[in-house]
C-alpha positions in Angstrom: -19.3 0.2 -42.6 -18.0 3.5 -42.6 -18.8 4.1 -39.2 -17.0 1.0 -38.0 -14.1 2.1 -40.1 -14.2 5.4 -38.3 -14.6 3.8 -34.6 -11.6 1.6 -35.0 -9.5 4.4 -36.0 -10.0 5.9 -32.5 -7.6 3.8 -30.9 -4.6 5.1 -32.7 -1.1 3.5 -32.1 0.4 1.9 -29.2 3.5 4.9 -29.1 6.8 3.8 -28.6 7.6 6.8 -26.6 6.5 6.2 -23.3 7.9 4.1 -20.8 10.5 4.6 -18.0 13.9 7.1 -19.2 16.5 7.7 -17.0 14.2 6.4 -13.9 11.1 8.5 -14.5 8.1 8.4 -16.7 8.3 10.6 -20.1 7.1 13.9 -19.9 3.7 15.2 -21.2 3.7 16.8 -24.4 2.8 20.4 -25.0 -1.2 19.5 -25.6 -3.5 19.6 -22.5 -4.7 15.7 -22.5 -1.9 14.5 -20.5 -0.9 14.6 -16.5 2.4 13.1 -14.9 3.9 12.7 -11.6 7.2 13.5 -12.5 6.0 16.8 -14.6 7.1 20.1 -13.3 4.7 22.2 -15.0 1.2 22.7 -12.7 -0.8 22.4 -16.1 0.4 18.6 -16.4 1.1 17.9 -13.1 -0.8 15.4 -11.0 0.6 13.5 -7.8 1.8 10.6 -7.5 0.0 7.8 -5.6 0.7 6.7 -2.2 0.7 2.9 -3.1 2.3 -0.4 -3.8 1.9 -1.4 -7.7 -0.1 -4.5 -6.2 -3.0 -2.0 -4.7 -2.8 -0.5 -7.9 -3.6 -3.7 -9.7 -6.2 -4.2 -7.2 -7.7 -1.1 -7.9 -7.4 -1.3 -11.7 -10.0 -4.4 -11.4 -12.3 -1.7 -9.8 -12.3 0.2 -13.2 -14.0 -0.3 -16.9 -12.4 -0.5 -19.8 -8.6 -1.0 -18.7 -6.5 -3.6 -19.6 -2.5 -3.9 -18.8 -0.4 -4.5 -22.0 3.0 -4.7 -20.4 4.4 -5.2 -17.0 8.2 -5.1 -16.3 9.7 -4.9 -12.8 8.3 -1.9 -11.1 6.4 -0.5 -14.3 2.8 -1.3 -15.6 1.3 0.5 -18.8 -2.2 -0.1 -19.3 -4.7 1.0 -21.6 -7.9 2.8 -21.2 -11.2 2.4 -23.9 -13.8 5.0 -23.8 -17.1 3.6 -24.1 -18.9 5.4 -26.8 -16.0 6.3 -29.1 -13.1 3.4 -28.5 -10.6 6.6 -28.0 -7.4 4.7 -26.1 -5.4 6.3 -23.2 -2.3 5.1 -22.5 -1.6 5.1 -18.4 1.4 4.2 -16.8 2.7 3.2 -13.0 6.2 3.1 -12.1 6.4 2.0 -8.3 9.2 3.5 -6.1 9.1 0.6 -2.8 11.2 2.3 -0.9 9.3 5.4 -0.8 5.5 3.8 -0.9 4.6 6.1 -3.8 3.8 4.8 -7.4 4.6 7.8 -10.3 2.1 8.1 -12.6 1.1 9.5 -16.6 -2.3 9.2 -18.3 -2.4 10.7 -21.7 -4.6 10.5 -24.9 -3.6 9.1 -27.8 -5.5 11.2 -30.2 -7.1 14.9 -30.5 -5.8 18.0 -28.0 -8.0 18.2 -25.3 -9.5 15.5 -23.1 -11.8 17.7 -21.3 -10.2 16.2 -17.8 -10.5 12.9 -18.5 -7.1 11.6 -17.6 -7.1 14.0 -14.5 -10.3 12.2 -13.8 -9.2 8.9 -14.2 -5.9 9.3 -12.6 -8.2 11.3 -9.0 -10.7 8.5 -9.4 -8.1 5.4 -8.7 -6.4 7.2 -6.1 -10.0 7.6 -4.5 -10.2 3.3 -4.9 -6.8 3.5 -3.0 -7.7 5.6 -0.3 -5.1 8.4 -0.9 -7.9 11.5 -0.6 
């Protein structure tokens, strides 16, 4: 019992502080298990996608484990589940049509370090979308 006490607790909360401000995705916080598109600093900073949010979609069906909790206009946030431990990542898409390009954030919930994971993640769908 304990141990299914202690898996469930991996999933943390759905925060409240992500999403779309002023036009772009929040920014990373300080701990190393986050990337975004829209951050300046090279530590957190990933590239966005070259992409309609449709092919994203598309691609999303391509993955394990994901499944999107919100979707509003040109934004999607999705969730990640780790297989052994249950450990949630939140990821988010917001789509810019007039330039082609989809902005993007994948961050852990929980702990400090992700060991690449989100990096990972983020590399691997642009891989299903062709943008090597």
């Amino acid at each position: 019992m304990a141990g299914l006490l202690t898996l469930l607790g991996c999933a943390g909360e759905r925060p409240d502080d992500i999403g779309v401000r002023d036009g772009v995705l929040t920014a990373c916080p300080e701990s190393p298990n986050c990337v975004c598109s829209c951050e300046n600093r090279d530590s957190h900073h990933i590239e966005p996608l070259q992409a309609s949010l449709d092919e994203v979609r598309t691609a999303l069906a391509q993955m394990p484990r994901n499944e999107i909790v919100r979707e509003a206009d040109n934004y999607l946030h999705v969730e990640f589940t780790t297989r052994l431990m249950g450990f949630v990542d939140d990821v988010e898409f917001l789509a810019e049509p007039e330039t082609g390009i989809v902005q993007v954030r994948s961050a852990s919930r929980l702990g400090h370090s992700d060991l690449g994971a989100n990096r990972n993640r983020i590399e691997g769908l642009r891989s299903l979308l062709g943008n090597e």
